[in-house]
C-alpha positions as CSV (number, residue, x, y, z in Angstrom):
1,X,0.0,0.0,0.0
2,X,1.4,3.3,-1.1
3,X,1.2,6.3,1.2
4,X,0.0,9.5,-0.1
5,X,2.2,12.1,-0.7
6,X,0.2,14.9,0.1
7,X,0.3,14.3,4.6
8,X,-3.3,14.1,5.7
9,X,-3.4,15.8,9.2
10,X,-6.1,14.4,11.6
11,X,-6.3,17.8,13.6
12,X,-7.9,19.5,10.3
13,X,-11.8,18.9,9.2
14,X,-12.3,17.9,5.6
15,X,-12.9,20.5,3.1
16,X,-16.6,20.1,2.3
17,X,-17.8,19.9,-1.1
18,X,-19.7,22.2,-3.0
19,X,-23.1,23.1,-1.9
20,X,-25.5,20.5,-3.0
21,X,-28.0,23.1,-2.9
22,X,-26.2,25.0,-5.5
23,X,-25.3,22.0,-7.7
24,X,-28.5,23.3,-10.7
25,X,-27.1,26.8,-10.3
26,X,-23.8,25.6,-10.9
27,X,-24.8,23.4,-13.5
28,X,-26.5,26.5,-15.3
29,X,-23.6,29.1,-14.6
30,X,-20.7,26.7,-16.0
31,X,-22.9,25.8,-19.3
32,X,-23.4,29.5,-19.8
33,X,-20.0,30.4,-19.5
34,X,-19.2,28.0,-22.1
35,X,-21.5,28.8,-24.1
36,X,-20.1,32.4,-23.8
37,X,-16.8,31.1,-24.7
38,X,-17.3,29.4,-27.4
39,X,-19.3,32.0,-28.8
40,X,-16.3,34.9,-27.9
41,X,-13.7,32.0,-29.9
42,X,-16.0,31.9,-32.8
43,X,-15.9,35.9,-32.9
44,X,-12.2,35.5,-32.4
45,X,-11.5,32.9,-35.5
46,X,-14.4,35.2,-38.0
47,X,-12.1,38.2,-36.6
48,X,-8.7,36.9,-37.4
49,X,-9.7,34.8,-40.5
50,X,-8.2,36.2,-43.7
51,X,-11.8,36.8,-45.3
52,X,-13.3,39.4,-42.7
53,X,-11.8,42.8,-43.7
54,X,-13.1,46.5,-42.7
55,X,-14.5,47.9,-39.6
56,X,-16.1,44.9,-37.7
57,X,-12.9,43.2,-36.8
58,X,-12.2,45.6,-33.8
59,X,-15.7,44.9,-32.5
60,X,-15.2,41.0,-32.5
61,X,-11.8,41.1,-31.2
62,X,-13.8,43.4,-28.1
63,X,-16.4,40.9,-28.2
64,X,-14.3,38.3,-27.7
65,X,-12.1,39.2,-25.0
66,X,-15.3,40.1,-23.0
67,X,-16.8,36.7,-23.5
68,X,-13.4,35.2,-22.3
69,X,-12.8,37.4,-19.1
70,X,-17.0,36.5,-18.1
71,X,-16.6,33.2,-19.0
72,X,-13.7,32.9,-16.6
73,X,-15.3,34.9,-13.9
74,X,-18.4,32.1,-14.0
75,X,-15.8,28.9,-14.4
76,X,-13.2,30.2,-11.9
77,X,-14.6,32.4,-9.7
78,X,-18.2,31.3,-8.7
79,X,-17.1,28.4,-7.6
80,X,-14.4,29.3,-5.7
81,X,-17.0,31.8,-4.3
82,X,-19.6,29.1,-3.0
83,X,-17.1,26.5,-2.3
84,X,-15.6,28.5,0.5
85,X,-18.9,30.1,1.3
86,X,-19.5,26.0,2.3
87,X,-16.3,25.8,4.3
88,X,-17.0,29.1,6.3
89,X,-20.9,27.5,6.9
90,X,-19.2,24.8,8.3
91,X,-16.2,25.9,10.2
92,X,-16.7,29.7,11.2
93,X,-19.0,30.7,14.5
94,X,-22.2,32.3,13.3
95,X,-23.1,36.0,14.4
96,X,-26.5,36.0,15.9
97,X,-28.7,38.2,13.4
98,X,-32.2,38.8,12.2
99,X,-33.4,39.2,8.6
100,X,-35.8,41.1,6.6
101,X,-36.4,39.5,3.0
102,X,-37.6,41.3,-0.2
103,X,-38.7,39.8,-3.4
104,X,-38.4,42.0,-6.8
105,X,-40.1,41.0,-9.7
106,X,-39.9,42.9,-13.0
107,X,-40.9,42.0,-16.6
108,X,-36.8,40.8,-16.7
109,X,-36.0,38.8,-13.6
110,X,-36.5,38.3,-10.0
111,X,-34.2,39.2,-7.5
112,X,-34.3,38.5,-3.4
113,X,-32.5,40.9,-1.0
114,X,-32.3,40.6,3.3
115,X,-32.1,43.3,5.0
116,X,-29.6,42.2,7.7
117,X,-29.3,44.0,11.7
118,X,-27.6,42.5,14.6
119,X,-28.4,42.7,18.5
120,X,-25.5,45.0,19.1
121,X,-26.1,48.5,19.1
122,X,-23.3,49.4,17.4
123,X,-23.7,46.9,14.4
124,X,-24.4,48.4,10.9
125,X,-27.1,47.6,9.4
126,X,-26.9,45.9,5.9
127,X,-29.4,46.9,3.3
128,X,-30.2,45.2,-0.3
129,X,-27.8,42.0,-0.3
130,X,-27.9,40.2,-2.7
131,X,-28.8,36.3,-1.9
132,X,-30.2,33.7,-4.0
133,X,-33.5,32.5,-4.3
134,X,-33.5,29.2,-2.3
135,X,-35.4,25.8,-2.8
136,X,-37.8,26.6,-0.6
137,X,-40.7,28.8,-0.8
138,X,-39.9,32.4,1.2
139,X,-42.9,34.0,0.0
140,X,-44.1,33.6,3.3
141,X,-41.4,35.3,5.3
142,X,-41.5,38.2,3.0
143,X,-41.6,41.5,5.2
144,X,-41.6,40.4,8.5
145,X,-38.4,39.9,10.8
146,X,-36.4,36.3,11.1
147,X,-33.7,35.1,13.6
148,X,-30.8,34.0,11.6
149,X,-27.7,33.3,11.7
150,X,-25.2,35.2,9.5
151,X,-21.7,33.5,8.5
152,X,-19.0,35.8,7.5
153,X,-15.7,35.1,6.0
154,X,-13.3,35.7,9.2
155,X,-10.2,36.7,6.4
156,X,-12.2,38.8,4.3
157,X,-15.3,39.8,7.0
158,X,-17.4,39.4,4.1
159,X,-20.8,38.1,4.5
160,X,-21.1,34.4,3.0
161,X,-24.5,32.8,3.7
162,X,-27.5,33.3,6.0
163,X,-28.9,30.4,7.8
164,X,-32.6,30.2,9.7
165,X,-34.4,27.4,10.9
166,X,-35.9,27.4,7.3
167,X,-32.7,26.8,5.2
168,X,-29.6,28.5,3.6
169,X,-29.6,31.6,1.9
170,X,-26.1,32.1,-0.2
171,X,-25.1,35.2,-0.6
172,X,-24.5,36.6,-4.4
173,X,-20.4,36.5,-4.8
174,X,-18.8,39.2,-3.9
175,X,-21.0,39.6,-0.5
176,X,-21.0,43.0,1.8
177,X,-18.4,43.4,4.7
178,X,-20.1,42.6,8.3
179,X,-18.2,45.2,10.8
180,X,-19.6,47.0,13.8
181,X,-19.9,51.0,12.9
182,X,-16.9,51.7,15.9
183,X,-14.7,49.9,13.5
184,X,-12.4,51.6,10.7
């Protein structure tokens, strides 16, 4: 039996895996982003082909080196984002919190935003963030006030995921900064 090479250390929890709750969104922000590239290398090959002459070459060259940097931002980034918005959920100490959730629905999308405030009187209170529409239904928690619990990123104080006796609600990446109004 070989040994691994890479020393396991007992003393350490195992990194937890993406989300499960996040696997469709996933799912739907990696095909997108390939999608996106492989629509920014098309516009890339008709731009560089010998054929295409004139004034639309600069614009597809544009094109596609803003499909490659959102394409990377959705295959790299997010993630990275939710995987160690999972390892904060299930290694950092929760601040005690309460919630107040808003559903906005236009002809184009529908977006969910908390309202976050904390027990201490010095907390700030964070306005419009960003989270996911979860699994479950929240239509009936809409306006009024839940306990939650709020995990924050203790290297980057930036606020990961909101748990409640209901469920999880992830926080859109790049999440606000959690500090009390004393700090600088």
């Amino acid at each position: 039996m070989r040994s691994s090479p890479i020393p396991i250390r007992p003393h350490m929890a195992p990194m937890p895996s993406f989300p499960p709750e996040l696997r469709g969104y996933r799912i739907v922000v990696v095909g997108s982003s390939l999608f996106l590239a492989g629509v920014g290398a098309v516009a890339l090959f008709v731009a560089l082909s010998p054929n295409t002459t004139g004034g639309p070459v600069i614009f597809l060259v544009l094109f596609a080196i803003a499909a490659f940097a959102v394409s990377v931002f959705g295959l790299v980034f997010v993630p990275r984002w939710y995987r160690r918005a999972a390892c904060v959920v299930s290694t950092a100490v929760p601040l005690p919190g309460a919630v107040t959730l808003l559903l906005e629905s236009d002809s184009e999308s529908t977006s969910l935003y908390a309202t976050i405030t904390r027990p201490e009187a010095s907390a700030e209170v964070l306005t419009r963030v960003s989270v996911l529409i979860p699994r479950w239904d929240v239509r009936p928690f809409l306006g009024t006030s839940l306990s939650v619990d709020l995990h924050v990123d203790p290297s980057t104080s930036r606020l990961m995921a909101i748990t409640s006796k209901h469920g999880i609600l992830w926080c859109m990446p790049t999440g606000q900064i959690v500090r009390d109004r004393g700090a600088v």
